[in-house]
KEBASE-583768 format. One record per atom (N, C-alpha, C): residue number from 1; residue in three letters; x, y, z. Coordinates in nm, 3 decimals. Layout:
N
<pt seq="NUM" type="ALA" c1="X" c2="Y" c3="Z"/>
...
END
This chain:
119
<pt seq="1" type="UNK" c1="1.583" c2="-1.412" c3="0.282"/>
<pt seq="1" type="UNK" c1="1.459" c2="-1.378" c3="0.350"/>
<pt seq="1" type="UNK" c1="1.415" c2="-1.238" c3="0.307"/>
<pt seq="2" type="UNK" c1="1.308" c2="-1.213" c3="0.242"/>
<pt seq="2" type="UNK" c1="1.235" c2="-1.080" c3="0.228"/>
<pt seq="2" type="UNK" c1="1.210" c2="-1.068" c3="0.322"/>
<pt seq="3" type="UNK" c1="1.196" c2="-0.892" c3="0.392"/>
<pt seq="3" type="UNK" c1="1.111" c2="-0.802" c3="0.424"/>
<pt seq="3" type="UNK" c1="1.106" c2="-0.686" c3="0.392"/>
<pt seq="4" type="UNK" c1="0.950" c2="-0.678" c3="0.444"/>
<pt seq="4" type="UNK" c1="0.891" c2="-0.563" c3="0.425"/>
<pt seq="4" type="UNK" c1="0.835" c2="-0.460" c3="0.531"/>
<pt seq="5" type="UNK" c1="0.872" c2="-0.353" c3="0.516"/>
<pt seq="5" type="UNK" c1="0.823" c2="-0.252" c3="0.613"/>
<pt seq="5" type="UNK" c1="0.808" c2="-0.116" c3="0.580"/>
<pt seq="6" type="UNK" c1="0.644" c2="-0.113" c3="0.664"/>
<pt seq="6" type="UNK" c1="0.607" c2="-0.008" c3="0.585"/>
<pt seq="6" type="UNK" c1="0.614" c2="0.094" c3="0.690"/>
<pt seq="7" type="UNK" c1="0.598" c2="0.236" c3="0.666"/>
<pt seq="7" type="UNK" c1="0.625" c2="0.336" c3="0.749"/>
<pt seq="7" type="UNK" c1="0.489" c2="0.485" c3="0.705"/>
<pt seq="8" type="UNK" c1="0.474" c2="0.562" c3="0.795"/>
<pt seq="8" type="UNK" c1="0.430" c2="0.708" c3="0.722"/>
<pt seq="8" type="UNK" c1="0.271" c2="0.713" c3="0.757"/>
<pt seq="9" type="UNK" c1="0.235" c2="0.545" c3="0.864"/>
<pt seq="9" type="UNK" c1="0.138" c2="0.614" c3="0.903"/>
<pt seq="9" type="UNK" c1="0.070" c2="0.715" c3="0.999"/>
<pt seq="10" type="UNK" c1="-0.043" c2="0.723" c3="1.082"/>
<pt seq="10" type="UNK" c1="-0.073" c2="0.824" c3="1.178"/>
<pt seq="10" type="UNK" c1="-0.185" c2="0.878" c3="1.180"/>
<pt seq="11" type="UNK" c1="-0.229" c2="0.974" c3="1.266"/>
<pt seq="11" type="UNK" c1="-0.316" c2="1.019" c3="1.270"/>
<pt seq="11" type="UNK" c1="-0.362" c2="1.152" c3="1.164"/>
<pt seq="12" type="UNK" c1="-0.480" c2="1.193" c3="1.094"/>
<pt seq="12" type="UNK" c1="-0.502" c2="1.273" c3="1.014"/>
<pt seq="12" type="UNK" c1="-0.676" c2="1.307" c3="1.013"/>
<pt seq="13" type="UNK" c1="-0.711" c2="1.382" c3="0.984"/>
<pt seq="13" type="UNK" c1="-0.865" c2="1.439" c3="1.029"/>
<pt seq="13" type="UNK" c1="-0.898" c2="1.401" c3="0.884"/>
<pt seq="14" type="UNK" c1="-1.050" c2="1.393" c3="0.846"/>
<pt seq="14" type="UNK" c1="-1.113" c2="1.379" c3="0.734"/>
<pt seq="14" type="UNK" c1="-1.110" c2="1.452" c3="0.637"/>
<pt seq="15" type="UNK" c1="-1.070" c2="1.456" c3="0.526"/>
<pt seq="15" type="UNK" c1="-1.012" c2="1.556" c3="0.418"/>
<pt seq="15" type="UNK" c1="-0.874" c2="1.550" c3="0.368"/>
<pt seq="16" type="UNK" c1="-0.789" c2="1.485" c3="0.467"/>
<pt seq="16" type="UNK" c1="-0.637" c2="1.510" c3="0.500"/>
<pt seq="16" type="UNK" c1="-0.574" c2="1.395" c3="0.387"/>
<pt seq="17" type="UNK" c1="-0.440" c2="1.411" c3="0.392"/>
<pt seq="17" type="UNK" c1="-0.392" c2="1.332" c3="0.332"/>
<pt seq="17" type="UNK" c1="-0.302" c2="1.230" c3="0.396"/>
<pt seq="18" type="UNK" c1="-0.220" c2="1.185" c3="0.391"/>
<pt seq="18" type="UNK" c1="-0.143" c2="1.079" c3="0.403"/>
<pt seq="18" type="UNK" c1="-0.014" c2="1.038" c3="0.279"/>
<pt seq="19" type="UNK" c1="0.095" c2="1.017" c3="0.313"/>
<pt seq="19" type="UNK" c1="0.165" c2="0.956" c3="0.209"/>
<pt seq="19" type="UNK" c1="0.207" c2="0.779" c3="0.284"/>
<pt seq="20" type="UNK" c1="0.184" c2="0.658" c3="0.255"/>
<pt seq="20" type="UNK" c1="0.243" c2="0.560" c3="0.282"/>
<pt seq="20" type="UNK" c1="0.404" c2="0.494" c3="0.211"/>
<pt seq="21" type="UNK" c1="0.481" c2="0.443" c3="0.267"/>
<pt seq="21" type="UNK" c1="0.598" c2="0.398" c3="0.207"/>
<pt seq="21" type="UNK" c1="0.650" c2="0.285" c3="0.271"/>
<pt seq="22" type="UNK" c1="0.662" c2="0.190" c3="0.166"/>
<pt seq="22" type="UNK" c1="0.712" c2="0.039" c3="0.197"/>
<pt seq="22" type="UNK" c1="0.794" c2="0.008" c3="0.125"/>
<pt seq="23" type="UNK" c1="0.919" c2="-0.017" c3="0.205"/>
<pt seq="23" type="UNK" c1="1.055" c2="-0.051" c3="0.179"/>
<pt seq="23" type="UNK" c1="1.067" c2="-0.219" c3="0.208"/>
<pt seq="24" type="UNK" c1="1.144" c2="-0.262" c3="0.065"/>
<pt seq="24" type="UNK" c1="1.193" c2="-0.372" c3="0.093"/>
<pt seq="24" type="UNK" c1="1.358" c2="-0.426" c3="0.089"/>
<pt seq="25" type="UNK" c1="1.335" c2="-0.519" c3="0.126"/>
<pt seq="25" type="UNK" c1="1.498" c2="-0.542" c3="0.206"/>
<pt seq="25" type="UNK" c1="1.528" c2="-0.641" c3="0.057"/>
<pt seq="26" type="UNK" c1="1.425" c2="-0.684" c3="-0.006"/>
<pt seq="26" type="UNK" c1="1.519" c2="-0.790" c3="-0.114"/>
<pt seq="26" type="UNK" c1="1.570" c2="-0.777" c3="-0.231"/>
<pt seq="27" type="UNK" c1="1.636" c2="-0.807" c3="-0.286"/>
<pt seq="27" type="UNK" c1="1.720" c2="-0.774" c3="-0.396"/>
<pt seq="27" type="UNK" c1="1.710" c2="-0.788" c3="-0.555"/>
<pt seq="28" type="UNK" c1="1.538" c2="-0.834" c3="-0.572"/>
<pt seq="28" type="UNK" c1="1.438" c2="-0.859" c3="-0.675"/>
<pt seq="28" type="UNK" c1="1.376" c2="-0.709" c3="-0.697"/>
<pt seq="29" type="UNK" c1="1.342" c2="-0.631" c3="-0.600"/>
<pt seq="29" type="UNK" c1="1.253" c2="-0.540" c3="-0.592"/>
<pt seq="29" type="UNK" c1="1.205" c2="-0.502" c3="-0.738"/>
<pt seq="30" type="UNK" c1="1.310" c2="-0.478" c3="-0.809"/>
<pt seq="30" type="UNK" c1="1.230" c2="-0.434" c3="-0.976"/>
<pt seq="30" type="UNK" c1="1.123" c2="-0.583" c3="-1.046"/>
<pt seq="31" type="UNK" c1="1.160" c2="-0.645" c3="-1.028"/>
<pt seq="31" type="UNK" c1="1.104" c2="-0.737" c3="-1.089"/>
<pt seq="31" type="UNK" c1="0.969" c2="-0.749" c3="-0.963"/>
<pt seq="32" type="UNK" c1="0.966" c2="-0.764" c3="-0.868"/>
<pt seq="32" type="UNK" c1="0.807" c2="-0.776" c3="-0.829"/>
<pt seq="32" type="UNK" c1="0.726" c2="-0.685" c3="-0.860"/>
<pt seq="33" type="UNK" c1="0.602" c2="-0.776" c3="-0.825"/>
<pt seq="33" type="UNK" c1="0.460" c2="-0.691" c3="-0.845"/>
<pt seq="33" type="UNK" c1="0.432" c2="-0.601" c3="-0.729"/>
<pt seq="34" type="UNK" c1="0.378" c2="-0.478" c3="-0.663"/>
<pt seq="34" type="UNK" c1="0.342" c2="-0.439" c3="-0.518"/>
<pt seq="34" type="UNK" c1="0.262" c2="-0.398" c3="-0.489"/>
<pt seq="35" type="UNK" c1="0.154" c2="-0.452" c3="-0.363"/>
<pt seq="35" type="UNK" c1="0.047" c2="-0.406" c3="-0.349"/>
<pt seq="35" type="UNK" c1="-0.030" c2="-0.328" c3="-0.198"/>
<pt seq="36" type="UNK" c1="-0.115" c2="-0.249" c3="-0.176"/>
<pt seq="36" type="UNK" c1="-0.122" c2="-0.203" c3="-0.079"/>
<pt seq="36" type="UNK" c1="-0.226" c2="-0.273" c3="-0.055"/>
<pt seq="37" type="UNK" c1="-0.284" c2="-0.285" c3="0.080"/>
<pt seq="37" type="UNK" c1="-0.374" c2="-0.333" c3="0.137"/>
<pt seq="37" type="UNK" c1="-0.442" c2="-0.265" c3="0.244"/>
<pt seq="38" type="UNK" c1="-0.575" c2="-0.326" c3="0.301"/>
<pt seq="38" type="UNK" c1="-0.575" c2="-0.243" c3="0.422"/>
<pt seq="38" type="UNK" c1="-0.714" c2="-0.342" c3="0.513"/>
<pt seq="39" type="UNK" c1="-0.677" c2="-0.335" c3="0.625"/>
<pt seq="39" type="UNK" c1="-0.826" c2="-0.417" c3="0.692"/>
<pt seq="39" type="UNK" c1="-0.827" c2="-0.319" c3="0.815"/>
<pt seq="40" type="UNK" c1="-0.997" c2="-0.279" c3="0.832"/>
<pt seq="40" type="UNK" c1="-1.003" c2="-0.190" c3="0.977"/>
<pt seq="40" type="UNK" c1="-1.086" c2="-0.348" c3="1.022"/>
<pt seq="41" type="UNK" c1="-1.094" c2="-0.278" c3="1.167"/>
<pt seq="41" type="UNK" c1="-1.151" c2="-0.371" c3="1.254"/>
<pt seq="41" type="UNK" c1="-1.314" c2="-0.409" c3="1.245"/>
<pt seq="42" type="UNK" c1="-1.336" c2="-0.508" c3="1.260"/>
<pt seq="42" type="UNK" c1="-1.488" c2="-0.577" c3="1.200"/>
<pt seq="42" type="UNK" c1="-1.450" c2="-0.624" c3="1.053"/>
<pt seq="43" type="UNK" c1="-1.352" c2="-0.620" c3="0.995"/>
<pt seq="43" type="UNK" c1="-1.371" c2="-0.605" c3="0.854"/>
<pt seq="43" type="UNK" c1="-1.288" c2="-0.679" c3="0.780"/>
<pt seq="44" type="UNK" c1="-1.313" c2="-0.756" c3="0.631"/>
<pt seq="44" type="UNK" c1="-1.192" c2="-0.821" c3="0.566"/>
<pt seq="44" type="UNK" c1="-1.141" c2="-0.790" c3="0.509"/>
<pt seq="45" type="UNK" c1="-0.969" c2="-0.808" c3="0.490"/>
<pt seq="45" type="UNK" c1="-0.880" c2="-0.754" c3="0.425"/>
<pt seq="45" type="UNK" c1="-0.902" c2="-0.699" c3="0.255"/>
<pt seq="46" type="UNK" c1="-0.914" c2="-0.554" c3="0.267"/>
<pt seq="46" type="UNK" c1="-0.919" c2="-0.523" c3="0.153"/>
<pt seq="46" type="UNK" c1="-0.778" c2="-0.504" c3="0.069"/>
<pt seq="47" type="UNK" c1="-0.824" c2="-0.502" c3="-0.092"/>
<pt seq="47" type="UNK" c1="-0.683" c2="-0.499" c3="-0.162"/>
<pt seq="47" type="UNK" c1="-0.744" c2="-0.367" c3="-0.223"/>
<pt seq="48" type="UNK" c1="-0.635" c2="-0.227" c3="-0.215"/>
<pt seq="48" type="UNK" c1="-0.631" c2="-0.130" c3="-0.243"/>
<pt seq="48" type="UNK" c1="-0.573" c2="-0.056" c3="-0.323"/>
<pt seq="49" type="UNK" c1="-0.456" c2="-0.112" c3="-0.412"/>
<pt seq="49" type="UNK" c1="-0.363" c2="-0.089" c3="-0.533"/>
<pt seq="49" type="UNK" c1="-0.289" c2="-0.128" c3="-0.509"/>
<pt seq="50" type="UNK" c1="-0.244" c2="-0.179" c3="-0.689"/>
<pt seq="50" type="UNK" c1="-0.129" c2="-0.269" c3="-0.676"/>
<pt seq="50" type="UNK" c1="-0.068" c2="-0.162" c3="-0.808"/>
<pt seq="51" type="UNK" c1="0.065" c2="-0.278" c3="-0.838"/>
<pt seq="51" type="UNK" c1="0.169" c2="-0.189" c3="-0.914"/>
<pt seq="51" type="UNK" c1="0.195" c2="-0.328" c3="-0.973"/>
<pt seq="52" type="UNK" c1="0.258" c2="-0.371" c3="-1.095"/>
<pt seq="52" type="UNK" c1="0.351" c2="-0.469" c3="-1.137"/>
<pt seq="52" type="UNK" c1="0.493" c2="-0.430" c3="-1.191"/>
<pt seq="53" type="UNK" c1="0.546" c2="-0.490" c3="-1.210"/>
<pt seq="53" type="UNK" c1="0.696" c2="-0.429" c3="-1.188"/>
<pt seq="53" type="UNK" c1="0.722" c2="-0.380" c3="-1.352"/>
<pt seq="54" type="UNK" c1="0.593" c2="-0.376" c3="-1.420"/>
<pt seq="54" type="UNK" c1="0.608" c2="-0.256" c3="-1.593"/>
<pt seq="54" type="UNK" c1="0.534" c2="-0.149" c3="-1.540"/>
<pt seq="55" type="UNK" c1="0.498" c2="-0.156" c3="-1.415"/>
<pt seq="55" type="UNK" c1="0.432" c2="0.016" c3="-1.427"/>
<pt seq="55" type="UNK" c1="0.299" c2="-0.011" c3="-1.432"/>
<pt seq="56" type="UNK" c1="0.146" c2="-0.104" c3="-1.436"/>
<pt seq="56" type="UNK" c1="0.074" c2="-0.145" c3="-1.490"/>
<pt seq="56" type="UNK" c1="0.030" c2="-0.084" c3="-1.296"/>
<pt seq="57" type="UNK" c1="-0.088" c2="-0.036" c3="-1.290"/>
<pt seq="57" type="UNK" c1="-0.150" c2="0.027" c3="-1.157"/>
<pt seq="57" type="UNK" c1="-0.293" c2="-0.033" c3="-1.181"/>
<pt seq="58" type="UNK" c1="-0.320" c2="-0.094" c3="-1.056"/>
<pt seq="58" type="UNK" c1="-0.504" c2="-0.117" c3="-1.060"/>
<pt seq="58" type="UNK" c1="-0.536" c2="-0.056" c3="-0.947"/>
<pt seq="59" type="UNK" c1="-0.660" c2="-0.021" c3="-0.896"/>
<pt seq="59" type="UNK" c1="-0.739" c2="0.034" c3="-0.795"/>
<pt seq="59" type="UNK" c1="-0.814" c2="0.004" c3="-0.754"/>
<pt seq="60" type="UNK" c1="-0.860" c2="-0.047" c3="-0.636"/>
<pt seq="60" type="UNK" c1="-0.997" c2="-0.061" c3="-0.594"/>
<pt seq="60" type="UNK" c1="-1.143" c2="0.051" c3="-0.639"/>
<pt seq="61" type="UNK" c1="-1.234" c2="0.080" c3="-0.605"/>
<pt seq="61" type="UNK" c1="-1.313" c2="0.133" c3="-0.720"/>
<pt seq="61" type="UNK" c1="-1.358" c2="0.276" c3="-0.663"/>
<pt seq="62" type="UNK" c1="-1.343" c2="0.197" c3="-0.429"/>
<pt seq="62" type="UNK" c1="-1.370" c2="0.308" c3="-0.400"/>
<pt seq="62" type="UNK" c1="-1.244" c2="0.387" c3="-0.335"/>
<pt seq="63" type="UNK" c1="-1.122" c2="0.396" c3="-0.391"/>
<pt seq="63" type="UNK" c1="-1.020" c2="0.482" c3="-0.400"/>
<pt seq="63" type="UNK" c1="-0.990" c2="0.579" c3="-0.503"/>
<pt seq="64" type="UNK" c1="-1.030" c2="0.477" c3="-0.646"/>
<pt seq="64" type="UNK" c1="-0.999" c2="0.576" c3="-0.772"/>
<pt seq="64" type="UNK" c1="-1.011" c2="0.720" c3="-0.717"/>
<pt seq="65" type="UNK" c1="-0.893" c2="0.808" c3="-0.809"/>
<pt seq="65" type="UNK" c1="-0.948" c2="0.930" c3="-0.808"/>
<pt seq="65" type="UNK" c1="-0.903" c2="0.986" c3="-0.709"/>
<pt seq="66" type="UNK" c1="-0.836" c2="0.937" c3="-0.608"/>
<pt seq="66" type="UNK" c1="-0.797" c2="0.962" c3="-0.441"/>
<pt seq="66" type="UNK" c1="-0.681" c2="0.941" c3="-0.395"/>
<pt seq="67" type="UNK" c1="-0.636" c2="0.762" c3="-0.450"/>
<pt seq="67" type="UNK" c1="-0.499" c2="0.719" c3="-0.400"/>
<pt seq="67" type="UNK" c1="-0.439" c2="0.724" c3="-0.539"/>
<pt seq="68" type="UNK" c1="-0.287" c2="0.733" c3="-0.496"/>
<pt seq="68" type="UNK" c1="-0.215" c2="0.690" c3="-0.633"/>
<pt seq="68" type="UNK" c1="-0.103" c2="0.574" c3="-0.579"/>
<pt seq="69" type="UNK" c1="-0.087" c2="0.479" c3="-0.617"/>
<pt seq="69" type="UNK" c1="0.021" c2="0.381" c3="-0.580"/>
<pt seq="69" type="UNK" c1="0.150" c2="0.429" c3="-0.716"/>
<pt seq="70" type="UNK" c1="0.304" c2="0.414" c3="-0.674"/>
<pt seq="70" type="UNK" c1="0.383" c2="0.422" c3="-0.719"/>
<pt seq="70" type="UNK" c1="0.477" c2="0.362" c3="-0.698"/>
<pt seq="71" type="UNK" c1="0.603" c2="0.361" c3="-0.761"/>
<pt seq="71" type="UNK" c1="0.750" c2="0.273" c3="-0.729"/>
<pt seq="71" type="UNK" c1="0.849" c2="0.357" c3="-0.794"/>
<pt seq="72" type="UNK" c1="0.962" c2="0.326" c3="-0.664"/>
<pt seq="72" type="UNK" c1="1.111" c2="0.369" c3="-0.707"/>
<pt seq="72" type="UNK" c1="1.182" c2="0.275" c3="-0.652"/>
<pt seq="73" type="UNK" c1="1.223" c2="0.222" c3="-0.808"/>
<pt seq="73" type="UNK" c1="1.356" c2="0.120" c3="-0.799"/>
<pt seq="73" type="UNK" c1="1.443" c2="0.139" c3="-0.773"/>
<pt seq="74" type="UNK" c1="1.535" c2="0.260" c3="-0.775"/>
<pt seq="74" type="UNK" c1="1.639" c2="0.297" c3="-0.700"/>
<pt seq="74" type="UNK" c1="1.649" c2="0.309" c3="-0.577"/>
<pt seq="75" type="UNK" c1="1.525" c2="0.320" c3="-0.521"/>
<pt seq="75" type="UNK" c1="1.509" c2="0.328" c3="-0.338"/>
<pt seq="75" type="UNK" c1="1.419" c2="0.199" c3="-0.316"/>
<pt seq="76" type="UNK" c1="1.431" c2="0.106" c3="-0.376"/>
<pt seq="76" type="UNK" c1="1.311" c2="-0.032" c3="-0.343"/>
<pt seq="76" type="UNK" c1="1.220" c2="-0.018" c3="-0.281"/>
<pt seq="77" type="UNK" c1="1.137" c2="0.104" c3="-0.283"/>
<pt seq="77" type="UNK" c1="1.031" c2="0.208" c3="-0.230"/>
<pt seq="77" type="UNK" c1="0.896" c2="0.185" c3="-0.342"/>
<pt seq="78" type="UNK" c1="0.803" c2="0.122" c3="-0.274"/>
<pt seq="78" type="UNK" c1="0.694" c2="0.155" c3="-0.304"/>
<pt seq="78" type="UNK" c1="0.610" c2="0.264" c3="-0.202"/>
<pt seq="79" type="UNK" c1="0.498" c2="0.348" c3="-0.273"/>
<pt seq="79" type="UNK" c1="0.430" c2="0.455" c3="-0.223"/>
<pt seq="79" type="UNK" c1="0.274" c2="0.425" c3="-0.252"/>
<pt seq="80" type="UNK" c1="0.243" c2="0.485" c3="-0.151"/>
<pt seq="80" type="UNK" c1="0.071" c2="0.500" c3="-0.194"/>
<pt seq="80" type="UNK" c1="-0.022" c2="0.680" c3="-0.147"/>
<pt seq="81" type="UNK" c1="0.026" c2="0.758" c3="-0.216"/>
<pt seq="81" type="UNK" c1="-0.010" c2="0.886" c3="-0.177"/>
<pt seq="81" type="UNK" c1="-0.201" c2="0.836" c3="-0.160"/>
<pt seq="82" type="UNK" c1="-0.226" c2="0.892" c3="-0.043"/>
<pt seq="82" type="UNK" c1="-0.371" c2="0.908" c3="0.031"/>
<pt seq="82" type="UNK" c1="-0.448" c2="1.039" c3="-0.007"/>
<pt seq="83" type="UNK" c1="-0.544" c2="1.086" c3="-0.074"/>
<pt seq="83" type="UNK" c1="-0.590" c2="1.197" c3="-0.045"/>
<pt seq="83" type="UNK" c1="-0.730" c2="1.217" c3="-0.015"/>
<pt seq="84" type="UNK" c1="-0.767" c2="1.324" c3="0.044"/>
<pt seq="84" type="UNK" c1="-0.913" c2="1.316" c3="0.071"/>
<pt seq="84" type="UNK" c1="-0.977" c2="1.198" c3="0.212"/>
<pt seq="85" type="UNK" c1="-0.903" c2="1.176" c3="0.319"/>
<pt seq="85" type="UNK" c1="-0.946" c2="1.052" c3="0.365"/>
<pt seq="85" type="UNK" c1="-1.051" c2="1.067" c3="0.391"/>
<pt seq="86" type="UNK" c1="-1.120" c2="0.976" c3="0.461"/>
<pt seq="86" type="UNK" c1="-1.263" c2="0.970" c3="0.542"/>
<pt seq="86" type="UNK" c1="-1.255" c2="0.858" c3="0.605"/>
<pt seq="87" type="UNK" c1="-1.315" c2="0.908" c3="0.691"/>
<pt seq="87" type="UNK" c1="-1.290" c2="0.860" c3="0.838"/>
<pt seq="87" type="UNK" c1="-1.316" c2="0.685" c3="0.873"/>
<pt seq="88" type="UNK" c1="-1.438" c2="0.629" c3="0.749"/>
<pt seq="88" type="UNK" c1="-1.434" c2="0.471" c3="0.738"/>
<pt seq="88" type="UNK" c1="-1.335" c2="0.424" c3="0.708"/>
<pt seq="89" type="UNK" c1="-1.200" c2="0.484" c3="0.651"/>
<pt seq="89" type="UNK" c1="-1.084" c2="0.382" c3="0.556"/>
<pt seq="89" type="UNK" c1="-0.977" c2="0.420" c3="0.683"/>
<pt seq="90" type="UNK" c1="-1.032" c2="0.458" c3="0.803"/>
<pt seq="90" type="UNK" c1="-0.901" c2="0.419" c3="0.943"/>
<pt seq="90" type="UNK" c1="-0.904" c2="0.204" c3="0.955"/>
<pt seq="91" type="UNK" c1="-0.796" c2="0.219" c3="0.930"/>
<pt seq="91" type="UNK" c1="-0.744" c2="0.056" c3="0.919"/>
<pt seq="91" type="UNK" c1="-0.621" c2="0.050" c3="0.940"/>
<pt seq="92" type="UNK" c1="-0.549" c2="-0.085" c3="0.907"/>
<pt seq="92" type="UNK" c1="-0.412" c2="-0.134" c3="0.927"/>
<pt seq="92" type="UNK" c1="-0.382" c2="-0.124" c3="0.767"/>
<pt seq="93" type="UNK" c1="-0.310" c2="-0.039" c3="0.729"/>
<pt seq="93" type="UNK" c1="-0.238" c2="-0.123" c3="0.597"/>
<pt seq="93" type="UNK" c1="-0.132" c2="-0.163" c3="0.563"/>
<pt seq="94" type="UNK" c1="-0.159" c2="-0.234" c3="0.494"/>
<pt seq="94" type="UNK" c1="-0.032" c2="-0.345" c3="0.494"/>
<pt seq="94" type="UNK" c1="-0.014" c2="-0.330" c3="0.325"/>
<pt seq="95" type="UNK" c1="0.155" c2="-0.348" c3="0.307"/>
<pt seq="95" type="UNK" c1="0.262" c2="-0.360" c3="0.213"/>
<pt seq="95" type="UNK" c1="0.236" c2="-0.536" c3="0.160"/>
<pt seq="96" type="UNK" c1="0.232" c2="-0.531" c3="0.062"/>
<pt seq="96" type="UNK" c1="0.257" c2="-0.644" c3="-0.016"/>
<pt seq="96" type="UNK" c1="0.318" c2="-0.705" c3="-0.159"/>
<pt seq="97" type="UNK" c1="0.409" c2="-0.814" c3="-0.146"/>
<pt seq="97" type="UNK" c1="0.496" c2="-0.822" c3="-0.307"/>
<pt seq="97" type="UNK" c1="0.480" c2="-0.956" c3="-0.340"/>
<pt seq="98" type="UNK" c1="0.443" c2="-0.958" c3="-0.457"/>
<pt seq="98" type="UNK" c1="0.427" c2="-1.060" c3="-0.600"/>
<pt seq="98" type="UNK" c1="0.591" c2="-1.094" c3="-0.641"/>
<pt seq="99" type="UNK" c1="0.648" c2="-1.180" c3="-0.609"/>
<pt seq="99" type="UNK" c1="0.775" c2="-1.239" c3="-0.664"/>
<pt seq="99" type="UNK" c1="0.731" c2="-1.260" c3="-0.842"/>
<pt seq="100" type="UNK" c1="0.665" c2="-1.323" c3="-0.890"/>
<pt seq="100" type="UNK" c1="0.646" c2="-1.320" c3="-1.030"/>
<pt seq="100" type="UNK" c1="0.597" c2="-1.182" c3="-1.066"/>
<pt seq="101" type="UNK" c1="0.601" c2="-1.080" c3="-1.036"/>
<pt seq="101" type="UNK" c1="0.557" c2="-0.981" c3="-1.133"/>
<pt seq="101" type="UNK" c1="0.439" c2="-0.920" c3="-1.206"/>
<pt seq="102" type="UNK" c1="0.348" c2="-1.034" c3="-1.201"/>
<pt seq="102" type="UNK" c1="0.208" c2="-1.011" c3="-1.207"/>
<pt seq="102" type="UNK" c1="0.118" c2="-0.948" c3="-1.147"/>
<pt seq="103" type="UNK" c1="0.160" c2="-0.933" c3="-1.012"/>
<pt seq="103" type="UNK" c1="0.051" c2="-0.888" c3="-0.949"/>
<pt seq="103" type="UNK" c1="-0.130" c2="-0.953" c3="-0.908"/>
<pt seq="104" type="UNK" c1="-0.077" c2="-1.100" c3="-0.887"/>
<pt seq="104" type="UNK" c1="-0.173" c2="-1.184" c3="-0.857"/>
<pt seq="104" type="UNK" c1="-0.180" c2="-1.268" c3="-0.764"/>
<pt seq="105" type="UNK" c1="-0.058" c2="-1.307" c3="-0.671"/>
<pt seq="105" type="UNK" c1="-0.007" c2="-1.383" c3="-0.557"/>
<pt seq="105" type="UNK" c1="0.057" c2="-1.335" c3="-0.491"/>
<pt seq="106" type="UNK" c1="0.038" c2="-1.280" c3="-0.406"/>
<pt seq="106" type="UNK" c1="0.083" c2="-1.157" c3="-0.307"/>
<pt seq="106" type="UNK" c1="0.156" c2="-1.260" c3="-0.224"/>
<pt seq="107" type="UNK" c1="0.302" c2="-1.274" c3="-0.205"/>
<pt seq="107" type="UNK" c1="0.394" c2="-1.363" c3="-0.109"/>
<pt seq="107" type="UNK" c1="0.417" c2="-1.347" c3="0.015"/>
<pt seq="108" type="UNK" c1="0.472" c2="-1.226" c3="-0.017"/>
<pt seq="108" type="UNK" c1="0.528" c2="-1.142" c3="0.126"/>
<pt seq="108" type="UNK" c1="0.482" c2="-1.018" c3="0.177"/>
<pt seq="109" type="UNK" c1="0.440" c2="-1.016" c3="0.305"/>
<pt seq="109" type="UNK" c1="0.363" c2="-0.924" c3="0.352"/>
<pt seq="109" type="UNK" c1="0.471" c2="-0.829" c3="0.450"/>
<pt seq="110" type="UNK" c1="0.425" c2="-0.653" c3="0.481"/>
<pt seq="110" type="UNK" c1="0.483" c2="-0.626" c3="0.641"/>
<pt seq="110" type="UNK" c1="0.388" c2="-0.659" c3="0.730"/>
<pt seq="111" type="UNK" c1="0.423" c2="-0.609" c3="0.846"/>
<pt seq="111" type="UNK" c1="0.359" c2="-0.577" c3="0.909"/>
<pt seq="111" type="UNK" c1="0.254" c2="-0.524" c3="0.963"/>
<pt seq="112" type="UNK" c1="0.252" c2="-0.418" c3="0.858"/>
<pt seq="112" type="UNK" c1="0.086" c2="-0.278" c3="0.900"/>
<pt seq="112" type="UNK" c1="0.180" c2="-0.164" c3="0.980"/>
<pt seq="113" type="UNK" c1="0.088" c2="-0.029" c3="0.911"/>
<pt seq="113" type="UNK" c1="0.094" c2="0.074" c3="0.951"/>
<pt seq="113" type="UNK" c1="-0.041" c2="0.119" c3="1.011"/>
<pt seq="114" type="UNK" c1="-0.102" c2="0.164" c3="1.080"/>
<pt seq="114" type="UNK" c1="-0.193" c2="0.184" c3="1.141"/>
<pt seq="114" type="UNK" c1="-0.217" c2="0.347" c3="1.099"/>
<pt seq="115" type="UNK" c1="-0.342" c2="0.341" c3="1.019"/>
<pt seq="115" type="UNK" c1="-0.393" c2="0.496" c3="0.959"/>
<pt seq="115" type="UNK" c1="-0.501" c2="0.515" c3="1.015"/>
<pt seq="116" type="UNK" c1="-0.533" c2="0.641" c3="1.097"/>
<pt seq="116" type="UNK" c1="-0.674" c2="0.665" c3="1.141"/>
<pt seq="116" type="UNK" c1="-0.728" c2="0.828" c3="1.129"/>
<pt seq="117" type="UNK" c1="-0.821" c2="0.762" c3="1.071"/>
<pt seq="117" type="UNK" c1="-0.901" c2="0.912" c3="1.073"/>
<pt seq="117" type="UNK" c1="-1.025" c2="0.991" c3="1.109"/>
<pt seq="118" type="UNK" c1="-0.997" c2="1.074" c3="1.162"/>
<pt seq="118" type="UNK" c1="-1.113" c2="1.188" c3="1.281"/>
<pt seq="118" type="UNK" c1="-1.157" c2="1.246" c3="1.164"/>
<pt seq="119" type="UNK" c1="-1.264" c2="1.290" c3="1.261"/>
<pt seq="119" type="UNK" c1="-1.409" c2="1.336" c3="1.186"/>
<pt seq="119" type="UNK" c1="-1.382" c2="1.493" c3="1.238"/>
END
């Protein structure tokens, strides 16, 4: 059984940063793909960067420049450093992993960390 759980969210004012971190429990971790996500309320789940397990990073268009997604295989730790927030991208985000590696079928999800941000 995978899981995933993510940690590092909270409260932060507009400008601020954030670091996110999602740990997984399974024993593939190098070989998946990982992706961050995020949905606020009224709204549908956005996909916010992913990672594939060569290092290969995509971005949504309105993060570039802001977030960086990363991985450490020695700590089965994926990251998504936040910078600059603003106050529309307070949402749930959620951890997600690609068993094939691609980074195109997101399997296993956590839970959500809950990020919000003041004006």
């Amino acid at each position: 059984q995978e899981q995933l759980v993510e940690s590092g969210g909270g409260l932060v004012q507009a400008g601020g940063s954030l670091r996110l971190s999602c740990s997984a429990s399974g024993s593939a971790f190098s070989i998946w793909a990982m992706g961050w996500y995020r949905q606020a309320p009224g709204k549908q789940r956005e996909e916010i960067a992913t990672i594939t397990s060569g290092g290969i990073t995509k971005y949504a268009d309105s993060v570039k420049g802001r977030f960086t997604i990363s991985r450490d295989g020695e700590k089965n730790t994926v990251y998504l450093q936040m910078n600059n927030l603003k106050p529309e991208e307070t949402a749930v985000y959620y951890c997600a992993a690609d068993p094939t590696g691609w980074g195109r079928v997101y399997e296993y999800w956590g839970r959500g960390t809950q990020v919000t941000v003041s004006s």
